[in-house]
N, C-alpha and C positions, 0 to 999 in steps of 0.2 A: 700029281696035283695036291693031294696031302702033305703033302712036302711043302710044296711052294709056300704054303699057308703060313707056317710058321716063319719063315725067310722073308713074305710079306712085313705081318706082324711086326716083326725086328726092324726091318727098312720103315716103317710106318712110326716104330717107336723112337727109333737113332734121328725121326728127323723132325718128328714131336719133340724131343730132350735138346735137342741144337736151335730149335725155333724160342725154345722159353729160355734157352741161356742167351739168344739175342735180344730178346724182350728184357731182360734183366740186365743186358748192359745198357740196350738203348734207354730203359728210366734211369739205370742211374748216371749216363750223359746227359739227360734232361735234368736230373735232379743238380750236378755239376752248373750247371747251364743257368738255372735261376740262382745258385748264389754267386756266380759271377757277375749279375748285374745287381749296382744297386741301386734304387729308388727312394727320395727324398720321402715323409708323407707331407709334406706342400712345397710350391713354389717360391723359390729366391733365390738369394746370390750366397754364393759362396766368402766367405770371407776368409775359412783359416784352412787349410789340409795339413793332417796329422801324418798322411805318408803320400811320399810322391815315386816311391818304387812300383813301376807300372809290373804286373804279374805277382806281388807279393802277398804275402799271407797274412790275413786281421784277424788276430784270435777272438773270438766270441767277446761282444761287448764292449769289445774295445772302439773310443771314436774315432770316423773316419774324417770328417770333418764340421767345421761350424757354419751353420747356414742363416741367412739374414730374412726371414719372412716378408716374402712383400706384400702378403694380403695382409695382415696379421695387424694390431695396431699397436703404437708404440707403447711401452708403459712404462712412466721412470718414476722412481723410487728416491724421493729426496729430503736432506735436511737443512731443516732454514732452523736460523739462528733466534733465539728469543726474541730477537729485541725486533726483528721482522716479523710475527708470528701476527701481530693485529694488524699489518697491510697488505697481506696474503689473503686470496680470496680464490675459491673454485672461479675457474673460467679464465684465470688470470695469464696474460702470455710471460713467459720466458725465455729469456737468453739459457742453453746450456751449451756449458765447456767442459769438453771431457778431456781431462789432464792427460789422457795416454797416448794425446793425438798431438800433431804440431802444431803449435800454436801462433809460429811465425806467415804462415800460408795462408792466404785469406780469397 
């Protein structure tokens, strides 16, 4: 029975050591597991994707894609010409045309 003791102990130990090496792989497939998903931080549309190779690898920091705010509100940044500058008035509507778009499509 002195015997067994230590034979326990080792069976007791071998299976303590294999349990915390499964524990150590299973976080680091969990940790795998959350940066394969990614999340926007708000809602909208997508408008440009930087890579369309599905399983490939984004080095840190780099963009994955451009996203369009829907909650968000619009805010443009513009210049008027002097000689418009005294019939410009906050509140005022505008036409904008953004040159990068077609312009024959209406």
């Amino acid at each position: 029975m002195i015997r067994k003791a230590p034979l326990v102990f080792l069976t007791f130990l071998l299976a303590f050591l294999s349990s915390s090496s499964v524990e150590e792989r299973i976080k680091a497939a969990q940790d795998v597991l959350t940066r394969v998903e990614v999340r926007a931080p708000v809602r909208g549309v997508v408008v440009k994707f930087s890579h369309h190779t599905p399983g490939g690898v984004i080095a840190p920091g780099q963009e994955i894609l451009e996203l369009l705010p829907l909650e968000e509100e619009l805010l443009v940044e513009a210049y008027v010409r002097p000689i418009d500058i005294d019939v410009i008035q906050r509140g005022n509507e505008a036409q904008l045309r953004l040159t990068a778009l077609n312009q024959q499509r209406k």
